[in-house]
N, C-alpha and C positions, 0 to 999 in steps of 0.2 A: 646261151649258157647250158641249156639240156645238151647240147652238142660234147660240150665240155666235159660234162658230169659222165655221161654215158661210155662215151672215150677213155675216159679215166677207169671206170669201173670193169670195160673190157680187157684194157691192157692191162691194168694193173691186178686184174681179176685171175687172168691168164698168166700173169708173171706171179701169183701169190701160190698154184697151185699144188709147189713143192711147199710154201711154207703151214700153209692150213691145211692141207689133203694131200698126203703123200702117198697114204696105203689109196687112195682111189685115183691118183696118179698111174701110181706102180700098176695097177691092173688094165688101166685102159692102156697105159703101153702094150702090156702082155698080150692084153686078148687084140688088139690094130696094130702092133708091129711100131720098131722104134719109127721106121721113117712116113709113117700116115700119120703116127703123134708130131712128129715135126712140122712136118708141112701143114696140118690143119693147127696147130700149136702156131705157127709162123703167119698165116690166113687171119687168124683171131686176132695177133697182135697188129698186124698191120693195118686190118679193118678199124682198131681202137685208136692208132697210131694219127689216122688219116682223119679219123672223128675227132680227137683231139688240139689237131693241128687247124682243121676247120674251125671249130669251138670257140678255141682260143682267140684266133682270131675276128672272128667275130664278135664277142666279148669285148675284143679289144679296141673296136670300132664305136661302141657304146660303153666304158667304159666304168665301171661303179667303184667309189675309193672307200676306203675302208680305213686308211690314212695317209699321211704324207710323208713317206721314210726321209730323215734327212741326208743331205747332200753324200757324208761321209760314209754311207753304209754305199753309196755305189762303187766308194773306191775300195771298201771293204769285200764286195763281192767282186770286184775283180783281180783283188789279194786271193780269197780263196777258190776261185774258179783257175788258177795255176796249179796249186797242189790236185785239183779235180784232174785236170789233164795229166797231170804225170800220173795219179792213182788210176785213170781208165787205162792210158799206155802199158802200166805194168801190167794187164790184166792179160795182155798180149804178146810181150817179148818174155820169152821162155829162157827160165832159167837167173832171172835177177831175184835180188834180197826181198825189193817189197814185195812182192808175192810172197815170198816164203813166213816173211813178217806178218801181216795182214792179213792171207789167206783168201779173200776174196777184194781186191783193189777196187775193183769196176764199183760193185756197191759202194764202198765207201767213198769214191769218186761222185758216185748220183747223190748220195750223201752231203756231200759237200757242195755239190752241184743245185742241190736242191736248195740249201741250209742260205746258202748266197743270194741266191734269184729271189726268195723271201722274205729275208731282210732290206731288199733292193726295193722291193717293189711293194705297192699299196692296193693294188685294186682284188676285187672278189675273185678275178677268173686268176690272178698271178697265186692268191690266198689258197683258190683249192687245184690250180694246179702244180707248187710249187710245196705249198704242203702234203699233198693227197703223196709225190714221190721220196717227200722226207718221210714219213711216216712209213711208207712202202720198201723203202730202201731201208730203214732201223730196223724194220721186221725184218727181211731178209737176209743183213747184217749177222744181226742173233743168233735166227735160224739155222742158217749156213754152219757159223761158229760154232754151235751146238752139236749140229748134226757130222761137224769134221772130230769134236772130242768124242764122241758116240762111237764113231766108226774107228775112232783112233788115226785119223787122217794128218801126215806130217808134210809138210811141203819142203823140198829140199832145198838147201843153203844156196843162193845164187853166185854168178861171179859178180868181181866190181865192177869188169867192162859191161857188162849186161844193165849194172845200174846205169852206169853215166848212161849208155844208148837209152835205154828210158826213160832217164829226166832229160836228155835232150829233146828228144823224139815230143816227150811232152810241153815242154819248155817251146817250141814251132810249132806245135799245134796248137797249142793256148794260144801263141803270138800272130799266127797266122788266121784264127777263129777271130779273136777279139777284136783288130784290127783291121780286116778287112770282112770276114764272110758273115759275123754279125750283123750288120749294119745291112747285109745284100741278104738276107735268109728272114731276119728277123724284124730289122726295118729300126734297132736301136743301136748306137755307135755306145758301146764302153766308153770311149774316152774323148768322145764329143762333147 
């Protein structure tokens, strides 16, 4: 579980740096250059990434429950882990509505991503790591949204073809995640 914890705290430590420390952000870009902040910014994550991924699973080989979510919340998380994939897609194809609506998709997609796998699941390691991203993702949610009315940040009106290629796009990867790479990544079938 330390594996777990630790993981969490790097990545999500790393990924919090705009929302708690922006002015000490802003300076160590300044004084290392944007692309040493990247790559050692990218290093960190990944490091946490891979301690998390370790963690988790082993957590998950000893597993500790905390309760027993009933049946219907796993078809509930695989209700909302569709609108996740179209919110991460739009975060990507330039130029559609939900981005311009939303302003930041991707989070709102971990958001939802997170919100799902929580209510899905019972044990301690699914608790802090499925909470630790909800919580992670509403901060930066906020944050974001704050920090675009501050600056005055508008995102521009998308086209409709741009939406539909979005919900499609995320519409196959949800169906194509859940149905097969689930089950070969994670070792849990949705709809087994």
């Amino acid at each position: 579980m330390s594996s777990l914890i630790l993981g969490l705290v790097v990545f999500l430590g790393v990924h919090s740096t705009r929302i708690f420390a922006e002015p000490w952000r802003a300076k160590r870009i300044a004084e290392m250059g944007e692309g040493k902040w990247k790559g050692l910014y990218s290093l960190a994550s990944l490091a946490g990434l891979v301690l998390i991924v370790y963690g988790y699973g082993e957590a998950r080989a000893d597993p500790v429950m905390l309760w027993n979510p009933p049946v219907w919340t796993r078809h509930l998380a695989s209700l909302l882990t569709l609108p996740a994939f179209v919110l991460l897609t739009a975060a990507y194809v330039p130029g559609n509505n939900i981005k311009a609506k939303i302003g930041h998709p991707m989070v709102a997609g971990v958001m939802l991503w997170a919100f799902a796998h929580l209510i899905a699941n019972g044990t301690l390691a699914d608790f802090l790591l499925f909470g630790s991203f909800l919580v992670w993702a509403t901060a930066d949610f906020i944050s974001s949204r704050r920090r675009d009315r501050v600056a005055g940040v508008r995102y521009a009106a998308g086209a409709a073809a741009r939406d539909a290629m979005t919900v499609v796009i995320g519409l196959v990867a949800w169906a194509v995640f859940a149905f097969w790479l689930h089950a070969r990544w994670i070792g849990v079938q949705p709809f087994g």
